[in-house]
C-alpha positions in Angstrom: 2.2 -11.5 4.7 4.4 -14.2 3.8 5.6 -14.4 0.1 5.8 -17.5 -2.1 9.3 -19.2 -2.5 11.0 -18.1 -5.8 10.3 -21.1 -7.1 6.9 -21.0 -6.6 6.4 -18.1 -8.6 8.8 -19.5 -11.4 6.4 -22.4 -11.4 3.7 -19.9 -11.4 5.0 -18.2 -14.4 5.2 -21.4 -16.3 1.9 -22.4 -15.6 -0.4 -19.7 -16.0 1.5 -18.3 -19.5 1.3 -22.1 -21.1 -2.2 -21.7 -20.1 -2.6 -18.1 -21.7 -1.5 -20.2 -24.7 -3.1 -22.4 -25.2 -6.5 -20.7 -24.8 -5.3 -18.2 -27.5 -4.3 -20.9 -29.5 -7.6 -21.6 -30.6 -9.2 -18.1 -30.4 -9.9 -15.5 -32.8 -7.4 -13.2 -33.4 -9.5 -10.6 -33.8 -11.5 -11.4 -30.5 -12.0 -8.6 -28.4 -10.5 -8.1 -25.2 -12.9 -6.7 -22.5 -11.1 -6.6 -19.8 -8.4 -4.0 -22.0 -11.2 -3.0 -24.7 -8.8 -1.4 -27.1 -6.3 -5.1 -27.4 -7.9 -7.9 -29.4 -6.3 -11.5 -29.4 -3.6 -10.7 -31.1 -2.8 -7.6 -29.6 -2.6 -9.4 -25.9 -0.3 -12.2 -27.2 1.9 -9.4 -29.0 1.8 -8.0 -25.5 2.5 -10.7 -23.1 5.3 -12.0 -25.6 6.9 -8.9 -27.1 6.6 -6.1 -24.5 6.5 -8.0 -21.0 8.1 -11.3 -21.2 11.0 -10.2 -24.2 11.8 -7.0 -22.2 11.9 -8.6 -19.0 14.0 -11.6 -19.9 16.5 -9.0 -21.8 16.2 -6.9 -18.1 17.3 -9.6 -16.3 20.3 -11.1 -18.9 21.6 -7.6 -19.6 21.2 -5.6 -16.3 20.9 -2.1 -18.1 21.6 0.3 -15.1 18.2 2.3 -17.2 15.9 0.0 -19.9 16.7 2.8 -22.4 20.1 1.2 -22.9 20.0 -1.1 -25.7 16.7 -3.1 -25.5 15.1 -3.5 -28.7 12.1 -4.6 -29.0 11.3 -7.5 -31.7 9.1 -6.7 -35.0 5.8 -7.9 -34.8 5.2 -10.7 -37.2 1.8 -10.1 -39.4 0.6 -14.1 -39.0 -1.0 -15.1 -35.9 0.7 -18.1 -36.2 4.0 -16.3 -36.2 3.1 -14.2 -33.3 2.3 -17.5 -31.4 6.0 -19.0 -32.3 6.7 -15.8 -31.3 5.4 -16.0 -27.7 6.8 -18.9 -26.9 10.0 -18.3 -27.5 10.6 -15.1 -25.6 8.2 -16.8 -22.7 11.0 -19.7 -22.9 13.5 -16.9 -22.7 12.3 -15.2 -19.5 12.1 -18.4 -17.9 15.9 -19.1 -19.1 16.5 -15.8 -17.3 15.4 -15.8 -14.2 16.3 -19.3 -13.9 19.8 -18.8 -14.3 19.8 -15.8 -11.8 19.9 -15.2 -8.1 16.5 -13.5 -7.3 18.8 -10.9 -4.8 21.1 -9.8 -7.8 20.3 -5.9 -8.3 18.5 -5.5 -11.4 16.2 -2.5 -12.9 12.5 -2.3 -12.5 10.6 0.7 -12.1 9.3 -0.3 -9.0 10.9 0.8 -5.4 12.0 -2.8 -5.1 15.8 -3.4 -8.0 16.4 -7.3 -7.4 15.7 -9.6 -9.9 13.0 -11.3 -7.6 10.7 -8.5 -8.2 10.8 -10.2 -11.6 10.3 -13.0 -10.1 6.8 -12.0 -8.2 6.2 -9.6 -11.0 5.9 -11.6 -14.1 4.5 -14.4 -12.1 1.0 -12.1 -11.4 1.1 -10.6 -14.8 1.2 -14.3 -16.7 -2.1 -14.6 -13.8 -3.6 -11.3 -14.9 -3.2 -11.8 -18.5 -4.6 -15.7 -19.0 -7.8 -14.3 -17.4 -8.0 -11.7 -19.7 -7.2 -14.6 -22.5 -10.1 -16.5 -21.0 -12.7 -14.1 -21.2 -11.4 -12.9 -25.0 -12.0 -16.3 -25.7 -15.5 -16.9 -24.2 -14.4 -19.0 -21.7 -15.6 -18.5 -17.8 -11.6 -18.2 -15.7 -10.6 -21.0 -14.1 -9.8 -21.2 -10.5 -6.8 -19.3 -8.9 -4.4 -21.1 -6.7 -5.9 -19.4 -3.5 -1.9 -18.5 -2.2 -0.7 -17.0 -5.9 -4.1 -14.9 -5.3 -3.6 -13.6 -1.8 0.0 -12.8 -2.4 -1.6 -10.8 -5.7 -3.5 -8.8 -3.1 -0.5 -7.5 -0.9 1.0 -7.4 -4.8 -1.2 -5.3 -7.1 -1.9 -3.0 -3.8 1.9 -2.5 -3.0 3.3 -2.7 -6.1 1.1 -1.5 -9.0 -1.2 1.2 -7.0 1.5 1.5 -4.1 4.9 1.9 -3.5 6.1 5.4 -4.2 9.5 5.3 -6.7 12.3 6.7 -5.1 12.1 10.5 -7.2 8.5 11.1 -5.0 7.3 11.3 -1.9 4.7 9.5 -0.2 2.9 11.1 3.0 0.9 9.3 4.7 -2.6 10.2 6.7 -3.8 8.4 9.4 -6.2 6.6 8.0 -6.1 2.9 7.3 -8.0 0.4 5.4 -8.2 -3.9 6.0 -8.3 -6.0 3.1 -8.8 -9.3 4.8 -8.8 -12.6 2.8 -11.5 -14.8 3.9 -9.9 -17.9 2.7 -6.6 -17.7 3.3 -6.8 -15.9 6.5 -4.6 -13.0 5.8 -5.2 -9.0 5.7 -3.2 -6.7 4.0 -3.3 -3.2 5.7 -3.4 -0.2 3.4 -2.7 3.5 4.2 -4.5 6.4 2.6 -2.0 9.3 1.7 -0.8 11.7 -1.3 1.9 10.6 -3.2 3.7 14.1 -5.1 6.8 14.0 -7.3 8.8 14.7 -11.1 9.5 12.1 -13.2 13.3 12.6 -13.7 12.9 10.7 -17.1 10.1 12.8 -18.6 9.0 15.7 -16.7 5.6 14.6 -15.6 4.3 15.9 -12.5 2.6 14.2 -9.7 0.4 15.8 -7.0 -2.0 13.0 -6.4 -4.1 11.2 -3.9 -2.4 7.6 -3.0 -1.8 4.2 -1.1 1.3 2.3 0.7 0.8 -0.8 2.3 2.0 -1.2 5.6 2.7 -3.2 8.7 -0.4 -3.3 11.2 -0.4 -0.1 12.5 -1.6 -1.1 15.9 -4.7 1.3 15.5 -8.8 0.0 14.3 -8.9 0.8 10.9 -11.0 3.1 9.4 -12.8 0.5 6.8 -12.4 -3.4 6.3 -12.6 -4.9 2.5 -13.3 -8.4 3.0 -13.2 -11.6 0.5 -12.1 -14.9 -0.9 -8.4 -13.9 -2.2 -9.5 -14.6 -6.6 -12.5 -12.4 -6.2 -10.5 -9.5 -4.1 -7.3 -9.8 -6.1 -9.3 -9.4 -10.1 -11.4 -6.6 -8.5 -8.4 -4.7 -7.5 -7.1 -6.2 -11.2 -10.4 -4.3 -12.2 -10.6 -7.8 -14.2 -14.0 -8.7 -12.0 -16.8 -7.0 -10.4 -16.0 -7.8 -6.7 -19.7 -8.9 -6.1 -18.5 -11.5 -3.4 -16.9 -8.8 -1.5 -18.2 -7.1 1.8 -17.5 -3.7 3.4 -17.7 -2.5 6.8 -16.6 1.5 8.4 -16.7 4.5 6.9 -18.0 4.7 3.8 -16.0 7.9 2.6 -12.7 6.3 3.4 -13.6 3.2 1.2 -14.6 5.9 -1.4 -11.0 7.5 -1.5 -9.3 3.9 -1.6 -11.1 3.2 -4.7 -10.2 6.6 -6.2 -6.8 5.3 -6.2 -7.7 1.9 -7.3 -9.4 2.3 -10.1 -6.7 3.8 -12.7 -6.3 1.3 -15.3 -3.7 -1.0 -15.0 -2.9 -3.2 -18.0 
């Protein structure tokens, strides 16, 4: 699957957290959150501004060799109005950042992927993830995802935030292979089933766990096709919608394991 240009997903970025603004701008603070039932309003803009988009733009001007070095994070302000100030000046920040780096500059992420354009791609799906979740806090039905921003957040949330195995673990793969094809974009993403086992070298925390990778196409049938428009497949696997538009097709049991994998909560 092709990526978006760099600048794409700057623009991305922009967009999509001006629009998670704006919608909280005018919502209660003490809205509920359903898609993350333990955030309210003010909880997700605290999050979005203070622990994602400060950290990240601090990741990508400092290049700590380990986050623990020196990052602290700012005090949450009491007034909602102050938390909104708040927001957009570390959102102004991490687009300062990135702009003024080269997205192949090493930099930390705990992902397997240490170049600043996995901030880039990152922050440009978690701006999408998070203005949905805004929207529906607020009431408000989500509006329409750029169908290319959504079908790279396929390959993304399945390779990135469910997949790709950090570099203190070991993924083995089975051969067994699920389709995700995007109805209308035209592009599948090709998923195989494994176990992922490991230590965390930063807490101790051991990992002996069923998992995914994406791949290349095999060359083989799959074992099961997941088939969709790229919004409705990209919030199921966000767990942020119910995937009612969806279609599957194969084995039954395989589709069964995928979604053991897929449904740990991701915020």
């Amino acid at each position: 699957m092709t990526r978006l240009s760099f600048e794409q997903y700057l623009g991305h970025l922009e967009t999509e957290s001006r629009r998670f603004r704006d919608v909280l701008a005018g919502c209660d603070p003490a809205a509920r959150v359903p898609t993350c039932p333990d955030w309210n309003a003010a909880d997700l803009l605290w999050h979005l501004g203070a622990e994602v988009h400060d950290f990240w733009a601090w990741v990508v001007a400092n290049r700590p060799k380990h986050p623990r070095e020196g990052h602290q994070e700012p005090t949450r302000p009491t007034a909602y109005d102050d938390l909104l100030a708040l927001f957009d000046a570390r959102s102004a920040a991490l687009v300062e950042a990135l702009r003024g780096a080269d997205p192949a500059d090493e930099a930390w992420s705990w992902g397997a992927e240490h170049t600043v354009g996995f901030t880039y791609r990152r922050q440009a799906h978690e701006a999408l993830v998070h203005r949905v979740d805004a929207e529906l806090a607020a009431g408000l039905t989500p509006s329409p995802i750029d169908p290319a921003l959504a079908t790279d957040g396929v390959d993304e949330v399945l390779a990135v935030m469910y997949g790709g195995a950090p570099v203190w673990g070991t993924f083995n793969g089975l051969p067994h292979y699920v389709r995700v094809d995007v109805t209308d974009t035209d592009e599948s993403v090709w998923v195989q089933l494994g176990h992922f086992s490991g230590t965390d070298p930063d807490d101790g925390t051991v990992y002996d766990e069923e998992d995914i990778a994406v791949v290349d196409d095999p060359g083989v049938e799959p074992d099961a096709v997941i088939s969709g428009p790229s919004d409705v497949l990209m919030l199921r696997f966000w767990r942020r919608g119910d995937g009612a538009e969806t279609h599957l097709a194969g084995n039954l049991e395989i589709v069964d394991r995928f979604r053991r994998v897929i449904h740990q909560p991701i915020t």
